[in-house]
C-alpha positions in Angstrom: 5.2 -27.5 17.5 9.3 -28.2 16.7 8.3 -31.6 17.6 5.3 -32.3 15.5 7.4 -30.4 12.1 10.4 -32.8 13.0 8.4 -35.6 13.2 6.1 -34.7 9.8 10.0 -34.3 8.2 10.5 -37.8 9.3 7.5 -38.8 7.5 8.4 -37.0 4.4 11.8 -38.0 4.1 12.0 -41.3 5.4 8.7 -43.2 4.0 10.4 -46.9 3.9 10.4 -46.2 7.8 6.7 -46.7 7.7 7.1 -49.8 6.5 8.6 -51.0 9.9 6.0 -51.8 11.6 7.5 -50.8 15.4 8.8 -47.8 14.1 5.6 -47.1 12.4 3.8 -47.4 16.1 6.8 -45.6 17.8 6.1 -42.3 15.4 2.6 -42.2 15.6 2.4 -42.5 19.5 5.1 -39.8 19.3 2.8 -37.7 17.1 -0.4 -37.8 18.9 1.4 -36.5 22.1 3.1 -33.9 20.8 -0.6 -32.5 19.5 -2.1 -33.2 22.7 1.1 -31.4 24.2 -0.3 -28.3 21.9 -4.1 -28.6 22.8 -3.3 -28.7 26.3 -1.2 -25.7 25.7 -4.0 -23.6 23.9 -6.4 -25.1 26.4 -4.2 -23.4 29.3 -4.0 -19.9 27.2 -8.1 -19.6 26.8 -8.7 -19.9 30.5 -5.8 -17.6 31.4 -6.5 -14.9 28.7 -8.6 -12.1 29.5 -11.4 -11.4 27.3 -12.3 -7.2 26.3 -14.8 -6.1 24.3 -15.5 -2.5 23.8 -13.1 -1.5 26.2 -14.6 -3.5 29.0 -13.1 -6.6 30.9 -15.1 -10.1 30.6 -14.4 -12.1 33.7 -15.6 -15.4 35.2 -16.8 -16.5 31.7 -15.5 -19.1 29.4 -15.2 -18.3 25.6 -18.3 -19.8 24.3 -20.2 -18.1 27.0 -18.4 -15.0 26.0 -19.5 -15.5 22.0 -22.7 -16.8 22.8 -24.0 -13.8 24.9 -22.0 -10.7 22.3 -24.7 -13.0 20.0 -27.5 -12.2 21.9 -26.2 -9.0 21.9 -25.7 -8.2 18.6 -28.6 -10.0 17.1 -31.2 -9.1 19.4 -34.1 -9.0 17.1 -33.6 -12.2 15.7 -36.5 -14.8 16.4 -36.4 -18.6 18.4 -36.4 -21.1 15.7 -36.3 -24.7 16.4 -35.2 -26.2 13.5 -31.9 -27.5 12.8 -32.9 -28.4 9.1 -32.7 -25.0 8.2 -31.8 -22.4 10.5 -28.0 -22.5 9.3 -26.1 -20.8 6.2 -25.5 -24.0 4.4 -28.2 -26.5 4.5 -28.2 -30.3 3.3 -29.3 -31.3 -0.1 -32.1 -33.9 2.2 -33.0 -30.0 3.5 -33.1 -28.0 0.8 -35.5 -30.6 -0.9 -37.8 -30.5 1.9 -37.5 -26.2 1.8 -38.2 -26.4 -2.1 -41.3 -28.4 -1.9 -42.3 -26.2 1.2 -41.9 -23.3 -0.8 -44.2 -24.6 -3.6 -47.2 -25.6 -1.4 -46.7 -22.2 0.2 -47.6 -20.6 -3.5 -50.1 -23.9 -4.5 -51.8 -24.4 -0.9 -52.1 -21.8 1.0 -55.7 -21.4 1.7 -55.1 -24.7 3.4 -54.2 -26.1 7.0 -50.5 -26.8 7.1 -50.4 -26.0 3.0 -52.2 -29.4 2.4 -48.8 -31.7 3.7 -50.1 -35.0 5.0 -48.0 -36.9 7.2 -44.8 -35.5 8.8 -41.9 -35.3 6.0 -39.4 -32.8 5.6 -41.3 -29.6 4.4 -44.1 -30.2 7.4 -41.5 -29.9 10.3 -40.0 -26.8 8.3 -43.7 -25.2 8.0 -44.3 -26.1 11.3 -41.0 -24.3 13.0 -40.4 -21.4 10.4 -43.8 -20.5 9.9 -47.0 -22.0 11.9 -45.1 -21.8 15.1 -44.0 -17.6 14.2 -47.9 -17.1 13.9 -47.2 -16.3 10.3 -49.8 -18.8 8.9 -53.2 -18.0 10.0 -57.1 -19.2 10.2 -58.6 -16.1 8.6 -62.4 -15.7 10.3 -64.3 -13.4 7.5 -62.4 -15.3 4.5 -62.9 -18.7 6.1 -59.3 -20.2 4.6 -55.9 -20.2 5.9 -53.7 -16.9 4.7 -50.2 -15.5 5.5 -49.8 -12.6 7.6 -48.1 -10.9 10.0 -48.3 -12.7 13.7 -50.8 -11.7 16.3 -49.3 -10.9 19.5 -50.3 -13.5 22.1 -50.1 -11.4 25.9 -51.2 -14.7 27.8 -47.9 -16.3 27.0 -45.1 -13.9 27.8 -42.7 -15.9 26.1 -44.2 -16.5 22.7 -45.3 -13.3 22.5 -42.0 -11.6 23.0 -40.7 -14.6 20.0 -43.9 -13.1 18.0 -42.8 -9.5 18.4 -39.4 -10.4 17.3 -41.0 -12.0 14.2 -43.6 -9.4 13.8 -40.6 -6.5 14.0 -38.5 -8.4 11.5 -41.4 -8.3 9.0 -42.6 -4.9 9.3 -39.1 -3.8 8.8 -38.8 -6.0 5.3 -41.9 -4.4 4.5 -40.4 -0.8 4.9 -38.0 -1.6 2.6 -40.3 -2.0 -0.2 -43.1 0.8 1.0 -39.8 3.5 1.6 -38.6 2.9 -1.8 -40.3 4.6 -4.9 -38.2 2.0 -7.4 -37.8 -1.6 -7.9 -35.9 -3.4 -4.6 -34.0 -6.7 -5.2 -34.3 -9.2 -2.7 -30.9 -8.9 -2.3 -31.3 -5.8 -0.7 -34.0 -7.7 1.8 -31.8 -10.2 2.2 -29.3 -7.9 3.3 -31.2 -6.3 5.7 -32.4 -9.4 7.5 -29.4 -11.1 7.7 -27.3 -8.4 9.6 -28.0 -6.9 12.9 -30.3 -6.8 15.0 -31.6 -9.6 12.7 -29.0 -12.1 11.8 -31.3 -14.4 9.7 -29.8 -17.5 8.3 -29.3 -18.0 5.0 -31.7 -21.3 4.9 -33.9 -19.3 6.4 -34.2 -16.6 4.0 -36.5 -17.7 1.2 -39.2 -19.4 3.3 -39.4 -15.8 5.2 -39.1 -13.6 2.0 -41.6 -15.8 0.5 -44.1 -15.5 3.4 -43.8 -11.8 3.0 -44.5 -11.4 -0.2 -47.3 -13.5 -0.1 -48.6 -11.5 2.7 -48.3 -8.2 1.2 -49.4 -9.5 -2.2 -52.4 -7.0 -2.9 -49.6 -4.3 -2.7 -46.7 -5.7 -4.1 -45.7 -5.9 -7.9 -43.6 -8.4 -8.9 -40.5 -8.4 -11.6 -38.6 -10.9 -13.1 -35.3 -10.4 -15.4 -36.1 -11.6 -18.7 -33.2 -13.1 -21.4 -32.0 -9.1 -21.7 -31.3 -9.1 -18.0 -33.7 -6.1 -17.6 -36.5 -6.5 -15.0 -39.9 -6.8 -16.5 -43.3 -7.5 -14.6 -44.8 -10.6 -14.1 -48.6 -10.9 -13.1 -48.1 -13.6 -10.1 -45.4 -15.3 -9.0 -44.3 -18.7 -10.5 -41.9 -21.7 -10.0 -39.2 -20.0 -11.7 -39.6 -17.3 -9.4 -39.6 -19.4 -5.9 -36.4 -20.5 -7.7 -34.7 -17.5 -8.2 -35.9 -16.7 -4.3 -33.4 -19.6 -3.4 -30.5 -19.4 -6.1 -30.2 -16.0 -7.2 -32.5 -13.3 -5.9 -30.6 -10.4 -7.7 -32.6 -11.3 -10.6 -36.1 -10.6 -9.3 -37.5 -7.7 -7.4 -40.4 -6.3 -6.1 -42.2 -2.9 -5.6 -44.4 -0.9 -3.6 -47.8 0.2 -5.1 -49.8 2.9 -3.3 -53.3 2.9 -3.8 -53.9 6.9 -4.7 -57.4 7.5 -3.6 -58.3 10.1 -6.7 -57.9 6.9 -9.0 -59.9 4.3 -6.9 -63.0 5.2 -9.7 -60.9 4.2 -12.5 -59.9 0.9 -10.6 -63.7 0.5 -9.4 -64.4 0.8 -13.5 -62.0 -1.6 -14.7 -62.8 -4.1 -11.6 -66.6 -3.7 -13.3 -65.6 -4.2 -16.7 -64.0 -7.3 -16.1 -66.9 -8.9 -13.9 -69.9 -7.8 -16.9 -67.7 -9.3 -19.3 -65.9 -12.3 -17.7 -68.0 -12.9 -14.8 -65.2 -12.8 -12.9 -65.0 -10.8 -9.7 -61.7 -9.6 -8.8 -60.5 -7.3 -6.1 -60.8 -3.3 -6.9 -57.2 -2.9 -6.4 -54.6 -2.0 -9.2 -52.4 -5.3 -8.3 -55.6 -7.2 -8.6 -56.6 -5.5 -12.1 -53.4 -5.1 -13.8 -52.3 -8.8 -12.9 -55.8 -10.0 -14.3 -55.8 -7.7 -17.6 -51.9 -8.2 -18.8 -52.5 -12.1 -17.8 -55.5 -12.4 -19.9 -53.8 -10.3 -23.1 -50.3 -12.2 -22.8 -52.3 -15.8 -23.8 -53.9 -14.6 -26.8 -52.6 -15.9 -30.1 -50.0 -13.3 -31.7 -52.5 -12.5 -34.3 -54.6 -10.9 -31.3 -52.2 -9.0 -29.7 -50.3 -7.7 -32.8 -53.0 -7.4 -35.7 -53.3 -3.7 -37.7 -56.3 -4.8 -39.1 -58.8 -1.9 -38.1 -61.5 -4.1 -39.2 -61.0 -6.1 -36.1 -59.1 -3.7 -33.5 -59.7 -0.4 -33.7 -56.6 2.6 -33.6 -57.7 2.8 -29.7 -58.1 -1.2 -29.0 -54.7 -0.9 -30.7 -53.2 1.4 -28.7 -54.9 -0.1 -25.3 -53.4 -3.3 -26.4 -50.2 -2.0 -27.0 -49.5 -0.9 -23.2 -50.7 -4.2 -22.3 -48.5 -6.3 -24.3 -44.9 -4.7 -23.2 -46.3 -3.9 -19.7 -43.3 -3.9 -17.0 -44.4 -1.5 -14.6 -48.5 -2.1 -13.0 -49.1 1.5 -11.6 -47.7 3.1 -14.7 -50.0 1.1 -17.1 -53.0 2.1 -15.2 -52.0 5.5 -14.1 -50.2 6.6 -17.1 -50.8 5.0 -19.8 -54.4 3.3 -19.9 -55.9 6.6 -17.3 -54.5 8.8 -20.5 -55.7 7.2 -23.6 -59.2 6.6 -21.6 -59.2 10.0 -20.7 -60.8 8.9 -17.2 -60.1 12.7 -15.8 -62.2 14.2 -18.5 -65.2 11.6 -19.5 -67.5 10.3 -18.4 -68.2 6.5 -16.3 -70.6 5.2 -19.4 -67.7 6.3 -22.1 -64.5 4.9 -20.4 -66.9 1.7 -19.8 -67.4 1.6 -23.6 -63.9 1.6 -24.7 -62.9 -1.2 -21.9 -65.7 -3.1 -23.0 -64.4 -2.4 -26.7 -61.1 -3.5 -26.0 -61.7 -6.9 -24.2 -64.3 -7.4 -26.5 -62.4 -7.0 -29.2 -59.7 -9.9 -27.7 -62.8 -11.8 -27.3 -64.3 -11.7 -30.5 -62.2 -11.1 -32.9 -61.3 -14.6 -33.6 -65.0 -15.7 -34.5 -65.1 -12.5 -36.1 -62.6 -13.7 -38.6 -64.0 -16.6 -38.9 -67.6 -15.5 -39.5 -65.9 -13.6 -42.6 -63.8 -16.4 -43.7 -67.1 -18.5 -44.1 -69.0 -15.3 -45.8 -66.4 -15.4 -48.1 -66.5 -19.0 -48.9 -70.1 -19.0 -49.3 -69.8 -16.3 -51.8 -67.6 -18.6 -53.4 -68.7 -21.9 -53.6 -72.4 -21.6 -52.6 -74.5 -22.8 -49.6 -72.0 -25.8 -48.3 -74.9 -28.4 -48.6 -74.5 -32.5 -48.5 -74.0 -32.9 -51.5 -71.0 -30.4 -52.0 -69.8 -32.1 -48.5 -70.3 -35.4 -50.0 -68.0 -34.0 -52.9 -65.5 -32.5 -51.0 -65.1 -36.0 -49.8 -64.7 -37.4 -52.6 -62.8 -35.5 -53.8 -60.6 -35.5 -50.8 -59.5 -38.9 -52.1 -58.3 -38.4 -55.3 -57.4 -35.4 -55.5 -53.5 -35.5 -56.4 -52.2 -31.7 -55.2 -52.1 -32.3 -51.5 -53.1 -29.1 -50.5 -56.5 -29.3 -53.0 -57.1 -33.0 -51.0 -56.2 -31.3 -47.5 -59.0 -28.5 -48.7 -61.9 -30.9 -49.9 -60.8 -33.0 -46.6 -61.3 -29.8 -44.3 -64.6 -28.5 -46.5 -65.8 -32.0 -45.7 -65.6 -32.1 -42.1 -67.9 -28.5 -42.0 -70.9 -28.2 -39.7 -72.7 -26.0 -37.4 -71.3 -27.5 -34.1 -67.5 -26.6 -34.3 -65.4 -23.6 -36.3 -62.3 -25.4 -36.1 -62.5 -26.4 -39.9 -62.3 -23.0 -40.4 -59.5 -22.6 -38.5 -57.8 -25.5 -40.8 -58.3 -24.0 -44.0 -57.1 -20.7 -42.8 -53.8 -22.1 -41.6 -53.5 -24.1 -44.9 -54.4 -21.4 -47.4 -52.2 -18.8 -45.3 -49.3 -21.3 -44.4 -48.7 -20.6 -40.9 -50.0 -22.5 -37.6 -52.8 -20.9 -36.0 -50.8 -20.1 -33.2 -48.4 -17.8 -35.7 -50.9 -16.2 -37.6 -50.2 -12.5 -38.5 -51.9 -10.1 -40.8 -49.9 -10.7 -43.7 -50.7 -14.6 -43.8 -54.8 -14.3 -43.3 -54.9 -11.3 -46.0 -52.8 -14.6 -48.4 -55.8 -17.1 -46.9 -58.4 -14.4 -48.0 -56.6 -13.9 -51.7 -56.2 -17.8 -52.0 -59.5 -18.8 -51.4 -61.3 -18.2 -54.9 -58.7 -20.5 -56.7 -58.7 -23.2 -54.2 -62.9 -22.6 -54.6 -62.4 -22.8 -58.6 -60.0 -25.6 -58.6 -62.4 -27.8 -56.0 -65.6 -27.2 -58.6 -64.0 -28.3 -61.6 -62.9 -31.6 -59.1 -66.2 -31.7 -58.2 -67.7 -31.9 -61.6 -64.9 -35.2 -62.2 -66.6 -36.6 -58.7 -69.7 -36.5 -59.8 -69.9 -38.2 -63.3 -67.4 -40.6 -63.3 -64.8 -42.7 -60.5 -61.1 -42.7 -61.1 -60.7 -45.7 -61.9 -62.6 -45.6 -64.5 -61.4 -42.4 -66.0 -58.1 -44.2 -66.3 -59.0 -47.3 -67.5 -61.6 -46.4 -70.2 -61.5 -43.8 -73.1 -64.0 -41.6 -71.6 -62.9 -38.5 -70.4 -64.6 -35.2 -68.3 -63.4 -31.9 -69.5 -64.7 -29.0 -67.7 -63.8 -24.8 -67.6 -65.1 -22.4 -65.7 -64.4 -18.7 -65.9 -64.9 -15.7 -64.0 -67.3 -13.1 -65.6 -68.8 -9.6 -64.3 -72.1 -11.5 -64.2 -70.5 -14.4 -61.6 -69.1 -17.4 -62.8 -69.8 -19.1 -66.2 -69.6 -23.3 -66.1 -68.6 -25.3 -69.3 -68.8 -29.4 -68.6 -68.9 -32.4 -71.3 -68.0 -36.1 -71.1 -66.3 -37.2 -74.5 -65.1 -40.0 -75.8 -62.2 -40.4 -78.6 -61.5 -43.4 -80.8 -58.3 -44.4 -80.1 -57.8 -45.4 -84.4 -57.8 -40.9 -84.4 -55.4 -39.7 -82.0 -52.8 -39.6 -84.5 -55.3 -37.1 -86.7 -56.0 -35.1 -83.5 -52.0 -34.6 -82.7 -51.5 -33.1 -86.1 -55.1 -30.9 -85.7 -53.9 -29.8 -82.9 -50.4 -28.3 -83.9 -52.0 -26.6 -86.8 -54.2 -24.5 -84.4 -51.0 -24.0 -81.7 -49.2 -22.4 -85.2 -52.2 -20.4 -86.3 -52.4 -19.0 -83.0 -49.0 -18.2 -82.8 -48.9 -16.3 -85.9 -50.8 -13.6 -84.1 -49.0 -10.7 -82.2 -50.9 -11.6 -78.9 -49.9 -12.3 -75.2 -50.5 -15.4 -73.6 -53.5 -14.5 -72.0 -55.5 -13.3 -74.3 -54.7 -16.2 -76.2 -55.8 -18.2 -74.0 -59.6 -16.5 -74.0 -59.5 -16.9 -77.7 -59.0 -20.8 -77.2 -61.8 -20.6 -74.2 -64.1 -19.0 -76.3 -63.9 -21.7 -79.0 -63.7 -24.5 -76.4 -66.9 -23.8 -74.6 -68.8 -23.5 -78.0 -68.2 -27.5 -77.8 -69.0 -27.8 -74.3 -72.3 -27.6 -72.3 -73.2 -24.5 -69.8 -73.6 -26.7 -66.2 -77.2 -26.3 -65.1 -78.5 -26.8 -69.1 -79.9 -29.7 -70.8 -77.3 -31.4 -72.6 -78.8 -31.6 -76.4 
């Protein structure tokens, strides 16, 4: 060691001696002996030294023998896997592709032989070392598909099946973890467990076997992902971003244990029943299976849906079903707590808690053309049967109309018909002002108030369509004038075409400040103003639906 410091000084403080080319061979031949000097040395120590452990003398064995079998010792429990891809703490970016796609044909394909993978890339020798070969990917008879579970001890073949009972221990003990534990568990925690002893599961290993499990043990596992407030909230299934928190950062999502209490299996048998009368959809009778379907069906309707205080649509017990839905984090509490109480499953009967789950997914599933049905009642009541030829308007209308929103009404009015509601939809979001997607209470009660004056506003436009083109109202002296007014016996309709000699206008300017000052002279407000000047107006003009003297 004196001799390879004195030589790295040499180096150091003499670097124009490099330069010599003899010299430069001289100190490097003088180098590499002096380490071979100290391997040799070190090399001498290891077989001389004698090796203890736990008080007790290892003989005739060399080091990596030594290491090798305190291994075996120590890790005991851990399975045979033959795959070098993986089966190490850090794996290659070429491997941890391979494991990625693996992991999401696990969660897309696994009904399927070898998850669907054709060929033999990457993910396929993985599946087929970690997982098919471990007895954890298996033909299931009755459901005639491939499922995950738990290997199947093989007697015939003494090895394997002692490689299976390792893998079959290692699994029922991460599955303890979760069934002794009334809380949420990280996968940290299983993580933990399976990579220290008797296990000593490598860390590329640990999210294809975590994953298996889970998937295994589905029907009784919840699952929880932290949200942006870094607080654990349910999710109904597990998703990409989950498999990728399996693999980067598992302290973020979690799992938990869900007993099936017998006493409740008739509110579970009811809900499962509900669901298949009114979706057609069977689903399993367990609380996993229910919750998952119910909070995943409420969570994609539009906010309106799962927010709306209109009693008209969603009753104060829809609301308060819906409510526990919405902000659902835990799937035993919302059934057992929360939906078992405000059902009152313990006191009524099987028709009455069958009513008020039929209520409340009806409700989701028709309030929408509930609201539309009204919309169009009170559009009707407006404007009148929507025939052709107040379609044929509206598209007139439509273009020459200059208020964009009057154009976009006649244009929406025109498209109308019996096979699609979505023009509806359209002159909700415009008369409200907010995408369907955002509507709220507030913005269909301004669609509802709006409505009459966008109805009074396209009449008088319709009158304009129908007696005379644009082009020629501008370019001619003829002009349409037209009122309408709402009375306690409906509306009232005042219409005439005129036409005024240019050689008067000056006449007319002058008549018509006289009256503005007359008017004015009176102590009256604006509006009722206005009424006198309507009532002296339609004297000139001609009720619509008259003869015209």
């Amino acid at each position: 060691s004196k001799e390879i410091y004195a030589l790295n000084e040499i180096f150091r403080e003499l670097p124009k001696l490099m330069l010599d080319t003899v010299a430069k061979k001289e100190y490097e031949q003088r180098l590499n002996y002096a380490y071979q000097q100290v391997d040799d040395l070190f090399s001498q120590s290891f077989e001389s030294v004698e090796w203890y452990c736990k008080g007790n003398l290892l003989k005739g064995k060399s080091l990596s023998i030594i290491v090798s079998d305190l291994a075996d010792e120590l890790y005991e429990s851990c399975p045979k896997i033959l795959n070098e891809l993986v089966v190490r703490h850090d794996v290659s970016s070429s491997a941890a592709a391979g494991r990625k796609k693996l992991l999401e044909n696990m969660l897309e394909n696994s009904n399927q032989e070898n998850l669907g993978i054709e060929k033999f890339p990457p993910e396929k020798a993985i599946y087929l070392s970690c997982i098919k070969q471990l007895g954890l990917h298996q033909f299931n008879v009755e459901k005639m598909e491939w499922v995950f579970d738990f290997p199947v001890l093989d007697e015939s073949n003494r090895d394997q099946s002692e490689n299976l009972e390792r893998v079959s221990k290692l699994f029922q003990h991460g599955y303890k973890i979760f069934t002794d534990t009334k809380s949420l568990v990280p996968l940290t925690e299983l993580y933990k467990v399976w990579s220290d002893t008797p296990f000593g599961i490598p860390q590329g290993v640990l999210p294809i076997f975590a994953l298996t499990l889970l998937l295994a043990k589905e029907k009784s596992l919840a699952f929880y992902d932290k949200d942006v407030t870094q607080e654990f909230k349910f999710i109904s299934e597990i998703d990409d971003e989950y498999i990728n928190k399996l693999v980067k950062r598992p302290h973020e999502i979690a799992v938990k244990y869900i007993k099936e209490p017998a006493e409740k299996n008739r509110f579970i048998n009811l809900l499962a029943n509900s669901i298949k009368d009114i979706f057609g959809k069977n689903i399993e009778a367990t609380p996993l299976a229910v919750a998952r379907f119910l909070v995943s069906y409420t969570v994609k309707q539009s906010s309106w849906a799962k927010f709306s205080k209109d009693k008209e649509y969603f009753d104060e017990k829809v609301q308060l079903l819906r409510s526990f839905l919405v902000k659902a984090d835990d799937p035993y509490k919302l059934l057992f707590e929360d939906l078992y109480d405000v059902l009152e499953v313990s006191t009524r009967s099987d028709d009455l808690v069958l009513a008020d789950l039929s209520n409340l997914l009806g409700s989701f599933m028709g309030a929408k053309p509930n609201l539309l049905k009204n919309f169009e009642g009170r559009l009707r009541k407006e404007l009148g049967n929507i025939t052709p030829e107040i379609i044929q308007e509206a598209d007139a209308v439509s273009k020459f109309a200059a208020d964009w929103k009057m154009k976009k009404f006649a244009e929406h009015l025109s498209r109308s018909s019996k096979e699609s509601t979505q023009w509806l939809s359209n002159l909700i979001t415009l008369l409200g002002q907010v995408p369907e997607k955002d509507w709220t209470d507030d913005s269909l009660k301004k669609a509802f108030e709006a409505l009459p004056g966008y109805v009074q506003r396209f009449k008088q436009l319709s009158f304009f369509a129908r007696n005379a083109e644009k082009s020629e109202q501008i370019s001619s002296n003829k002009r349409s004038l037209a009122v309408i007014i709402n009375t306690d016996q409906g509306l009232e309709e005042y219409n005439r075409d005129v036409i005024v000699d240019s050689t008067i206008e000056d006449d007319l300017k002058k008549l018509q400040k006289e009256l503005l000052k007359k008017v004015n002279t009176f102590d009256l407000s604006d509006d009722a103003k206005a009424m006198v000047l309507y009532g002296l107006l339609k004297d000139y003009l001609h009720p619509i639906g008259e003869d015209k003297a």
